[in-house]
C-alpha positions, -999 to +999 in steps of 0.1 A: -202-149-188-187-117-204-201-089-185-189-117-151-151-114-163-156-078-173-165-075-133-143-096-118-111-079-134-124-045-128-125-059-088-093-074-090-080-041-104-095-019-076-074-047-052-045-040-072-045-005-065-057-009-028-024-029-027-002-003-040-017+020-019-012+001+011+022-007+004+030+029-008+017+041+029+037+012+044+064+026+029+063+061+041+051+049+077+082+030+079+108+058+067+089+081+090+092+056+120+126+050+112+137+087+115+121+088+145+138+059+161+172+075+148+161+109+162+150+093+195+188+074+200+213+090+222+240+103+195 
């Protein structure tokens, strides 16, 4: 029973930080995009 929680909140940690890391890239994809949406309007 131990060594089965032990597991599961190592997996749910590893989610965590897929999570972070796939907001963190969200992030930057849409502050790129966004620049290039500004850049692409006519001033």
């Amino acid at each position: 029973m131990y060594t089965y929680w032990l597991n599961f909140s190592r997996l749910s940690l590893r989610f965590i930080h897929i999570c972070n890391y796939l907001c963190i890239a969200l992030l930057i994809v849409d502050n790129t995009s966004i620049q290039y949406i500004i850049a692409l309007l006519p001033q």
